[in-house]
DSSP file (Angstrom, degrees, kcal/mol; ACC not computed):
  #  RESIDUE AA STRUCTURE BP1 BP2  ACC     N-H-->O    O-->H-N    N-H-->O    O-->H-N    TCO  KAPPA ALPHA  PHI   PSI    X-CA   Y-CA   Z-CA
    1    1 A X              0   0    0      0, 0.0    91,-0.9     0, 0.0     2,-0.6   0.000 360.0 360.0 360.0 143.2    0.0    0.0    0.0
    2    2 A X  E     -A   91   0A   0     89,-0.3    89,-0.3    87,-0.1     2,-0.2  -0.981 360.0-167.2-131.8 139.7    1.5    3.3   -0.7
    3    3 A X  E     -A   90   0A   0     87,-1.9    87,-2.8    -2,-0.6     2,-0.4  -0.713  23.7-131.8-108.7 156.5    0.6    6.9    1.0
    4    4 A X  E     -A   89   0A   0     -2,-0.2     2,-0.5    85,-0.2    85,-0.2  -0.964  20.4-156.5-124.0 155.6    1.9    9.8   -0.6
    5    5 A X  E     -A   88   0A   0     83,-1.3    83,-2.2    -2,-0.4     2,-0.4  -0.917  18.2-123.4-130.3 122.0    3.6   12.3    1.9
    6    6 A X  E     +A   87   0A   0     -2,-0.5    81,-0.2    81,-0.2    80,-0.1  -0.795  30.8 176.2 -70.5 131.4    4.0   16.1    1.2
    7    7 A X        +     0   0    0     79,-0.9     4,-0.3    -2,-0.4     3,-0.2   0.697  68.3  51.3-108.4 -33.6    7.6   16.9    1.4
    8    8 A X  S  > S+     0   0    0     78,-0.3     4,-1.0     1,-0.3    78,-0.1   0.508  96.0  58.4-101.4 -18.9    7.5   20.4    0.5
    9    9 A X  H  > S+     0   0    0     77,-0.3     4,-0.7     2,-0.2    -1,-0.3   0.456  99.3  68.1 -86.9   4.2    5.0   22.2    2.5
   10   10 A X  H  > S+     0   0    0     -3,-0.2     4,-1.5     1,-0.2    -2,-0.2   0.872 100.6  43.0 -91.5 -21.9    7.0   21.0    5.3
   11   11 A X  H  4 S+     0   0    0     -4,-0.3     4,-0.5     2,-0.2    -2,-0.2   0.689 115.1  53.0 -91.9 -22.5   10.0   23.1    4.5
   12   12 A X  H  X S+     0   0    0     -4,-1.0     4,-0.7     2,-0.2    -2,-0.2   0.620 104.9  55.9 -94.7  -1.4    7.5   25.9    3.8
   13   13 A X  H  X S+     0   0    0     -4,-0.7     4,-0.6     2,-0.2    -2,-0.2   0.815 105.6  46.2 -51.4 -58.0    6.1   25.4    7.0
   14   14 A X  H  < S+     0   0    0     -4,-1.5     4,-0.2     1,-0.2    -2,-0.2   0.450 113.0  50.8 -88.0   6.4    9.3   25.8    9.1
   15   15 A X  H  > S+     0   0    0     -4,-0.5     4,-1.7     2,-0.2    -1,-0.2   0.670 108.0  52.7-110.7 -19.2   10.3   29.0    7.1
   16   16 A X  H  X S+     0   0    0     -4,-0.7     4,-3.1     1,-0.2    -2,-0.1   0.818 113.6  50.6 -60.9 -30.2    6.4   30.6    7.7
   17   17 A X  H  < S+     0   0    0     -4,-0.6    -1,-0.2     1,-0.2    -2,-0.2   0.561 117.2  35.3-100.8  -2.2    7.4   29.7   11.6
   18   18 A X  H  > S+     0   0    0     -4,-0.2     4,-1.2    -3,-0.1    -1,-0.2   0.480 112.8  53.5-103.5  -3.8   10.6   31.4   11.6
   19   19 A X  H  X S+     0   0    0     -4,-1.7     4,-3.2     2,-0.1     5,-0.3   0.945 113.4  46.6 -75.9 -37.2   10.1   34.2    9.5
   20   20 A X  H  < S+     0   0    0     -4,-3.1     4,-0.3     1,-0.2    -1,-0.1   0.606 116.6  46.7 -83.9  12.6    6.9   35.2   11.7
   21   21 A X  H  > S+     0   0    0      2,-0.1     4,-1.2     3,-0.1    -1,-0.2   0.730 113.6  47.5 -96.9  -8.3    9.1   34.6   14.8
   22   22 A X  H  X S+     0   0    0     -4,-1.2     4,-2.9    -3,-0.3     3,-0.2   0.942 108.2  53.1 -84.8 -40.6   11.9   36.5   13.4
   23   23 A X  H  X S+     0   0    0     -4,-3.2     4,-0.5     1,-0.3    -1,-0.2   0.901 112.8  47.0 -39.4 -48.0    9.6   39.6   12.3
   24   24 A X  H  > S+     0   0    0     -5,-0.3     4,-0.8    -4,-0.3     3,-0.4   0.927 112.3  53.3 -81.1 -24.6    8.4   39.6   15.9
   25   25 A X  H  X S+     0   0    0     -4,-1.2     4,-1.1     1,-0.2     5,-0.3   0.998 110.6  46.0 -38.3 -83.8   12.4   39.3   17.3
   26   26 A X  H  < S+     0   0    0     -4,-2.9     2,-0.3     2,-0.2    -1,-0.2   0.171 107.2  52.4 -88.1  34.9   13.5   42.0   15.5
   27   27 A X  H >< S+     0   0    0     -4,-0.5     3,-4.4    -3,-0.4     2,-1.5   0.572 112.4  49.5 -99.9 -97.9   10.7   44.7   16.2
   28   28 A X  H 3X S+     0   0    0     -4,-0.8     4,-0.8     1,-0.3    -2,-0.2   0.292 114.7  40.6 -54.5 -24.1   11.1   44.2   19.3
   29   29 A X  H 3X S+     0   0    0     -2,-1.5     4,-2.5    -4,-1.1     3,-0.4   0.836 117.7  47.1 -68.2 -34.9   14.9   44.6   18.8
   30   30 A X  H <> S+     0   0    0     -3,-4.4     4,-2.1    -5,-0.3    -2,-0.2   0.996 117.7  52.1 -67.9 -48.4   14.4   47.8   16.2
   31   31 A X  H  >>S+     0   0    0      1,-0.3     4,-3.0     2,-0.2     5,-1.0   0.658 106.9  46.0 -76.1 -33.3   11.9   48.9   19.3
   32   32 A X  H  <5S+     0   0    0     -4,-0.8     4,-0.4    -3,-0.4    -1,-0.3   0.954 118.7  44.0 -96.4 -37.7   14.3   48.6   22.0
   33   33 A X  H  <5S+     0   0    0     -4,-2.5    -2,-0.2    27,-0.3    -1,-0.2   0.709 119.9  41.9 -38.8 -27.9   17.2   50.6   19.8
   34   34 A X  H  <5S-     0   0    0     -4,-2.1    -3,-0.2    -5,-0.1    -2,-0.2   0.887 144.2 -21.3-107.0 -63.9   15.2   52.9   18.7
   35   35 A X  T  <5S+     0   0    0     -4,-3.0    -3,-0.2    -5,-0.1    -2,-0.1   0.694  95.5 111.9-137.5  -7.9   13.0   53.8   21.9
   36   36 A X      < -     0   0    0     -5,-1.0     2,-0.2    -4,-0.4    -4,-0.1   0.028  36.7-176.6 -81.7 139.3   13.1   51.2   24.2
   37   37 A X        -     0   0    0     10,-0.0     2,-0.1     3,-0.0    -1,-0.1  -0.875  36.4 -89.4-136.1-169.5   14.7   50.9   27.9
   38   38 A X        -     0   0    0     -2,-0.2    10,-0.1    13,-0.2    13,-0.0  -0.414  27.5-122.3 -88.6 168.9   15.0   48.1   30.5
   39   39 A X  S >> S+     0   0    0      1,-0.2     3,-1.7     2,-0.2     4,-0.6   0.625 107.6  76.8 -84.5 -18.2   12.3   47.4   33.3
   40   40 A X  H >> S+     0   0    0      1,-0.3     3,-3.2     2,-0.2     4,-1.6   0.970  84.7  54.8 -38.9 -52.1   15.1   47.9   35.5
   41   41 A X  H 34 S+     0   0    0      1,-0.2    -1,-0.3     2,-0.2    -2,-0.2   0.596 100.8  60.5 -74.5   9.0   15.1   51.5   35.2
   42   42 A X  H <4 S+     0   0    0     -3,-1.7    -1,-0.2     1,-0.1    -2,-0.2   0.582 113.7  36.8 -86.6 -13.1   11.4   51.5   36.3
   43   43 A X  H << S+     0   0    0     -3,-3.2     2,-0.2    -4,-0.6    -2,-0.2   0.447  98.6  93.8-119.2  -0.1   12.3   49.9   39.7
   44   44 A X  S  < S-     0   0    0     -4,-1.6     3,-0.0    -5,-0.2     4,-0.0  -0.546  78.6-131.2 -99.1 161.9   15.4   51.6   40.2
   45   45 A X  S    S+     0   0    0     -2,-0.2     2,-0.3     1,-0.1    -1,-0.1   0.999 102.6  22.9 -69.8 -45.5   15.7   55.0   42.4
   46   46 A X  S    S-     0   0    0     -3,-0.1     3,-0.3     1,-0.0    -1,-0.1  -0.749  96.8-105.1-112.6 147.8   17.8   56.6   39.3
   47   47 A X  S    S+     0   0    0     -2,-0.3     5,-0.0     1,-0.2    -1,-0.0  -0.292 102.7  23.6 -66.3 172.2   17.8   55.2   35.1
   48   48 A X  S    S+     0   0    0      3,-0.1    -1,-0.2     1,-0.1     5,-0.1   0.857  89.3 118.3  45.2  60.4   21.0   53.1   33.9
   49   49 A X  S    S+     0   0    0     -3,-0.3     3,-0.2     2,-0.1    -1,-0.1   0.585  82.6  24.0 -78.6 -78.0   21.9   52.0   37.5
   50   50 A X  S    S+     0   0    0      1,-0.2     2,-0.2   -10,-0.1    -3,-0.1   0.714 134.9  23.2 -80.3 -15.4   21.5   48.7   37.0
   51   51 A X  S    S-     0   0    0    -13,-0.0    -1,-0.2     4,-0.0   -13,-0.2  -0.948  79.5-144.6-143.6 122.2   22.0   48.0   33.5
   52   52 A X    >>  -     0   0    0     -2,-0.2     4,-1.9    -3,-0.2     3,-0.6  -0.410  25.0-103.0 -83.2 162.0   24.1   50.7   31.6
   53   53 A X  H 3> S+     0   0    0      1,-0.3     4,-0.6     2,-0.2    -1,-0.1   0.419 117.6  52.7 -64.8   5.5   23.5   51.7   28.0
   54   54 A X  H 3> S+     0   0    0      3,-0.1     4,-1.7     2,-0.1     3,-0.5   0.827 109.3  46.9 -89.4 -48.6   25.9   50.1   26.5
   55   55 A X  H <> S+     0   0    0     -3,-0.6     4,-2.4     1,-0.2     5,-0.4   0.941 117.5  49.4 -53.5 -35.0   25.0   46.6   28.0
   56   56 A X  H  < S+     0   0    0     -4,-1.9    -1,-0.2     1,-0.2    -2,-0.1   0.836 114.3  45.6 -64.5 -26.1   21.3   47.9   26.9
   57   57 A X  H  X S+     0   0    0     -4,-0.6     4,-2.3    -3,-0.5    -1,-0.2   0.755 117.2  45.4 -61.2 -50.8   22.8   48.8   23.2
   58   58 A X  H >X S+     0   0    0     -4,-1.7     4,-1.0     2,-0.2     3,-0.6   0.980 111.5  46.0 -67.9 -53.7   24.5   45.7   23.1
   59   59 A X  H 3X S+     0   0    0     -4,-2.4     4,-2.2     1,-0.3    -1,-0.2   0.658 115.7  54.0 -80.1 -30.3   21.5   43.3   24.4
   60   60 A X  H 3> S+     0   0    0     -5,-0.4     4,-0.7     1,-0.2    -1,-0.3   0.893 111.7  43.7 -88.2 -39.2   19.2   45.3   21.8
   61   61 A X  H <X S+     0   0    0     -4,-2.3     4,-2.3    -3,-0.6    -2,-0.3   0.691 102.6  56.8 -61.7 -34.8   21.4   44.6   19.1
   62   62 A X  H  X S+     0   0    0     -4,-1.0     4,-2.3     1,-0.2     3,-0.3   0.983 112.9  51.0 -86.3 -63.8   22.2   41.1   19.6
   63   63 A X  H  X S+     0   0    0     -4,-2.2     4,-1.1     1,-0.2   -34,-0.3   0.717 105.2  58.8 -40.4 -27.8   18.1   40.9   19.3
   64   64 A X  H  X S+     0   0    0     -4,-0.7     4,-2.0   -35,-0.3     3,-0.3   0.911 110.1  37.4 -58.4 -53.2   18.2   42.7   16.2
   65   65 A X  H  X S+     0   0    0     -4,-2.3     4,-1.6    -3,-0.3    -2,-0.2   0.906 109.3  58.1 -79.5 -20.8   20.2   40.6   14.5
   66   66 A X  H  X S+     0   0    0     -4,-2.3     4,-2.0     1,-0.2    -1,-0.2   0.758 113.1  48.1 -58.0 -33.6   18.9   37.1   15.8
   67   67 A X  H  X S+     0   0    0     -4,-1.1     4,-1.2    -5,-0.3    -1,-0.2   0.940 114.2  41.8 -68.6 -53.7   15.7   38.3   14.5
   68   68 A X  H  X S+     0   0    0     -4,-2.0     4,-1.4     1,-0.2    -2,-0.2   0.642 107.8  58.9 -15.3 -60.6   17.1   39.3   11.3
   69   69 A X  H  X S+     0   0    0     -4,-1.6     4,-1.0     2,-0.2    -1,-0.2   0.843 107.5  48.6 -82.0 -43.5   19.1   36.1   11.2
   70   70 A X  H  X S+     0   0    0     -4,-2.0     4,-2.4     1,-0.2    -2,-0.2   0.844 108.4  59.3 -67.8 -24.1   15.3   33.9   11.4
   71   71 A X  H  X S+     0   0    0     -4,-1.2     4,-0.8     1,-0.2    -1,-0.2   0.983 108.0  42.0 -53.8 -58.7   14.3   36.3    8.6
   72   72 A X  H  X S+     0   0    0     -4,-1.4     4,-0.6     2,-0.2    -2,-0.2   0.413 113.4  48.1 -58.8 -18.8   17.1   35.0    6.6
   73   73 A X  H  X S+     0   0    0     -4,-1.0     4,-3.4     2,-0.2     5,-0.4   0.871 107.3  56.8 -86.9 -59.1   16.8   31.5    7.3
   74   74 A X  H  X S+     0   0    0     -4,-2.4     4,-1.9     2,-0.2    -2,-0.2   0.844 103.3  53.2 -14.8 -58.8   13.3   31.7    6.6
   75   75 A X  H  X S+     0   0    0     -4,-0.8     4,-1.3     2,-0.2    -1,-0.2   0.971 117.2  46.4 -67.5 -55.8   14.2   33.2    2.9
   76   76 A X  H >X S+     0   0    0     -4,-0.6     3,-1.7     2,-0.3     4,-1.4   0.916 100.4  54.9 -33.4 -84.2   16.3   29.9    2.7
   77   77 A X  H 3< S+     0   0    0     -4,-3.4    -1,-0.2     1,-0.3     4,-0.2   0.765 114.1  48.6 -38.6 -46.3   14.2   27.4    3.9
   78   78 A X  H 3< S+     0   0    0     -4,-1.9     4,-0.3    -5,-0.4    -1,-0.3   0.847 110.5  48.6 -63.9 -41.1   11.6   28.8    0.8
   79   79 A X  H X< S+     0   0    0     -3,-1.7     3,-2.2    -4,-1.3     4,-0.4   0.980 110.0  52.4 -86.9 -57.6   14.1   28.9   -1.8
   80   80 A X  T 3X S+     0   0    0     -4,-1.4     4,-0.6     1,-0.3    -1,-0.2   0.415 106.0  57.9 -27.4 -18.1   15.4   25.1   -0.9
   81   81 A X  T 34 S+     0   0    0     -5,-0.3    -1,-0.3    -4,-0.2    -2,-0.2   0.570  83.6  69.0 -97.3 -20.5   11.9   23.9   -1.1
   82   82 A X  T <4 S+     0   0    0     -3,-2.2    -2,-0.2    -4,-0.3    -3,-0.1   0.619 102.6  54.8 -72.1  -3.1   11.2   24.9   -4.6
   83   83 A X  T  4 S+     0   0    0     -4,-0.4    -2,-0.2     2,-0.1    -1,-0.1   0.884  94.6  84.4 -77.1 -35.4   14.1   21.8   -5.3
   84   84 A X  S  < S-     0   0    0     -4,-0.6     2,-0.2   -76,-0.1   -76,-0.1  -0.256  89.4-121.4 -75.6 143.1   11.9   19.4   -3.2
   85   85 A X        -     0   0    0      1,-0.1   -78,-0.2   -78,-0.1    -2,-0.1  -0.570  25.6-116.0 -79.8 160.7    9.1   17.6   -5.1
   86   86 A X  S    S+     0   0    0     -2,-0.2   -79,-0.9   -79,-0.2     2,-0.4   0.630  87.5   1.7 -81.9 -26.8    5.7   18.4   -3.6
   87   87 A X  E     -A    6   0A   0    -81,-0.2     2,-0.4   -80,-0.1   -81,-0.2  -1.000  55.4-162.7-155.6 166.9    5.0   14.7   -2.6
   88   88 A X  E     -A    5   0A   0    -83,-2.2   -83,-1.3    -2,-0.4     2,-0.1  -0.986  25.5-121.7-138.8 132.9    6.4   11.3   -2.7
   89   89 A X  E     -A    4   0A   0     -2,-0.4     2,-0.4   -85,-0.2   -85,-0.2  -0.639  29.4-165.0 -96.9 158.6    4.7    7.7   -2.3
   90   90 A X  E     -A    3   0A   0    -87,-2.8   -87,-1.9    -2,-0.1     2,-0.6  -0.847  19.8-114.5-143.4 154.1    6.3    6.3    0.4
   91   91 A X  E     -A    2   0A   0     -2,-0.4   -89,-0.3   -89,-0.3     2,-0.2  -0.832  25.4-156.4 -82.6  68.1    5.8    2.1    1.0
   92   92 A X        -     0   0    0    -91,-0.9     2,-0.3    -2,-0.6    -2,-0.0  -0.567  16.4-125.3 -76.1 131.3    4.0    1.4    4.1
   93   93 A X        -     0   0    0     -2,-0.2    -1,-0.1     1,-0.1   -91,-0.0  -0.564  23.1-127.7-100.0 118.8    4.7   -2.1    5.4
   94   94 A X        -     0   0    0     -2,-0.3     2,-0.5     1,-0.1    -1,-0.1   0.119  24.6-144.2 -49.5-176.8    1.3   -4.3    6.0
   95   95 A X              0   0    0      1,-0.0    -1,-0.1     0, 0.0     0, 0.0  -0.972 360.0 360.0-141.8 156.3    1.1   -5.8    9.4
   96   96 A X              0   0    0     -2,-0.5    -2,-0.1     0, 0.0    -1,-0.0   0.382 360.0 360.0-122.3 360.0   -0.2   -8.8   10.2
């Protein structure tokens, strides 16, 4: 008996789930470079106390690009799936 198995929506599957996790990464990264500060400075008597802007810079960046980086994998994952054919019949072994 033979089933046939989509092979190709599975790779456009995982690039739908990391583009929209990377989209959500990096606005939150662009958000905290651009306007963003820690919840530290909300609890602390004075801002930058606990975490200076350079760690914050830093911390904001690293998110930018991680986000960035799922974007780009994403783009990947899509172009690598236009090689795979769209299904294959695949054996399944009777049982008795």
């Amino acid at each position: 008996m033979n089933r046939r198995v989509g092979i190709r929506g599975l790779g456009r599957l995982a690039g739908w789930i990391f583009l929209v996790w990377g989209v959500l990464v990096a606005g939150k990264g662009f958000w905290d470079v651009v306007g963003g500060q820690p919840e530290a400075n909300y609890f602390s008597p004075g801002p930058w106390q606990f975490v200076t802007r350079e760690q914050w810079f830093r911390y904001a960046g690293f998110e930018l690009c991680y986000g960035l980086a799922c974007v780009g994998l994403a783009w990947g994952l899509w172009k690598f799936s236009e090689r795979l054919p769209i299904w294959i019949e695949k054996k399944e072994a009777i049982a008795e």
